[in-house]
C-alpha positions in Angstrom: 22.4 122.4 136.1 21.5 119.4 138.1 25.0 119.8 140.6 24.1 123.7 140.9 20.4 122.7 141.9 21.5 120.0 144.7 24.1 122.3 145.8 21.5 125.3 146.3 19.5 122.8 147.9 22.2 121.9 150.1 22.9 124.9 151.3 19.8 126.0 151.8 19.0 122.8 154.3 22.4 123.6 155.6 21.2 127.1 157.0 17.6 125.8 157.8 19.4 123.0 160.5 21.7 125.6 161.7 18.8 128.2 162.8 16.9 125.0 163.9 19.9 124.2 166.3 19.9 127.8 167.1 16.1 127.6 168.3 15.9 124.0 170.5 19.7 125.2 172.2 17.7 128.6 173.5 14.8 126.7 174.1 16.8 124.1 176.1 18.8 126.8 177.8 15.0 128.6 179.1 13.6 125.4 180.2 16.5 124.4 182.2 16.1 127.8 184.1 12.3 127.3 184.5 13.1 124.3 186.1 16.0 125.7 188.3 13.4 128.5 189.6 10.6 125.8 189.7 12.9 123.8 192.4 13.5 126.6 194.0 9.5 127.6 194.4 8.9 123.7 195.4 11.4 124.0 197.6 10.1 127.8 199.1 6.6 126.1 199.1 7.8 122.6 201.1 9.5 124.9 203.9 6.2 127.1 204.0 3.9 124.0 204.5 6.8 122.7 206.7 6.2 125.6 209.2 2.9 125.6 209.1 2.2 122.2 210.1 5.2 122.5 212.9 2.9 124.8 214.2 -0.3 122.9 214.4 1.1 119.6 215.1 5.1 120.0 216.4 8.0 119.8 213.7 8.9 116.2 213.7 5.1 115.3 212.6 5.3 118.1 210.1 8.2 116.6 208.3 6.8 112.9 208.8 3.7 113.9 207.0 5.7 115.6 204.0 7.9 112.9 203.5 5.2 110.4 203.5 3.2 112.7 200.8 6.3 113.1 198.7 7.1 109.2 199.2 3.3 107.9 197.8 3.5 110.8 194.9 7.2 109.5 194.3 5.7 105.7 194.3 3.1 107.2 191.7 5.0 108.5 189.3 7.5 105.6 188.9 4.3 103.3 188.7 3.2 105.4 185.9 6.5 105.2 184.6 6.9 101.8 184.6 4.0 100.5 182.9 3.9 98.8 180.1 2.9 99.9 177.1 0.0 100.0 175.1 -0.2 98.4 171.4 -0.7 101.7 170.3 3.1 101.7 169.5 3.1 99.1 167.2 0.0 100.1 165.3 2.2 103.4 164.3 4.9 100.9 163.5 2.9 98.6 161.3 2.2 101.5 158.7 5.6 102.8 158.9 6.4 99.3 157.3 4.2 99.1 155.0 4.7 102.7 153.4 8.7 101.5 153.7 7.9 98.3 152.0 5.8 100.1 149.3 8.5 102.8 148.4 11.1 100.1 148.0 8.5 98.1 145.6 8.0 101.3 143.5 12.0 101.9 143.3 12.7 98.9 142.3 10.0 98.8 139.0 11.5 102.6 138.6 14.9 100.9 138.1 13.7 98.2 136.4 11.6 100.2 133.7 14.6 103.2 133.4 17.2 99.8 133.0 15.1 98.7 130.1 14.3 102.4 128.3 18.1 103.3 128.2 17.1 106.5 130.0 19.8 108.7 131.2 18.2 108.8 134.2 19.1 105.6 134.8 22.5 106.5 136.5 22.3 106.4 140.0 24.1 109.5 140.9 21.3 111.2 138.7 19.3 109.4 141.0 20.5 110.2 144.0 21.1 114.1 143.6 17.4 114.1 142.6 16.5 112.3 145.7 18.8 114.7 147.6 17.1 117.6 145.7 13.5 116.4 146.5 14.6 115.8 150.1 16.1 119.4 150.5 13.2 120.6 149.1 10.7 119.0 151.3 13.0 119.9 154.3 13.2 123.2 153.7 9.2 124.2 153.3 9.0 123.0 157.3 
């Protein structure tokens, strides 16, 4: 009963991951065409400002003035880039620890008290296909 179970829940994850893949590959495949067309707007908009300042102030200051824009927003985002982080990173870490720490704690007593009753339960593949069950489960509700 317990093999039939895991196995159900198996599959089921199985066919929840594959129509998850399905959904980020066309989501991939429709941002990297947003972007294409967005290069290609940037790239409609540059050559419109381009001509417009040519004709105000002569071409070779037109393109001096967009390059220096497009160097100091450049310089921008790679400063923004390469900051350093905030400790905000390892305040999510420190909990992730301690909730780690704690399920190991409460395994091993679980172990220790199914060692001592003579449970069944006490085998670990028992253990692990519930685990795996409880896992597919949880999985599968998202």
């Amino acid at each position: 009963m317990l093999r039939l179970l895991s196995s159900i829940s198996f599959a089921y994850g199985a066919a929840n991951l594959r129509r998850r893949i399905r959904v980020m590959a066309r989501q991939a495949i429709l941002m990297a065409i947003g972007a294409v067309i967005l290069l290609y707007a940037l790239g409609f908009g540059l050559v419109t400002l381009h001509i417009w300042l040519s004709s105000l102030w002569g071409s070779l200051a037109s393109a001096g003035v967009i390059g220096a824009v497009l160097f100091v927003i450049g310089l921008i985002v790679l400063l923004l880039a390469l900051r350093p982080h905030r400790e905000q990173a390892r305040s999510v870490e420190q909990p992730l620890s301690e909730m780690s720490s704690t399920a190991h704690d409460t395994y091993d007593r679980m172990q220790r008290s199914l060692r001592q009753s003579g449970s069944p339960l006490a085998n670990p593949v028992v253990q692990a296909a519930g685990i795996a069950l409880i896992i597919g489960v949880l999985l599968g509700r998202r």
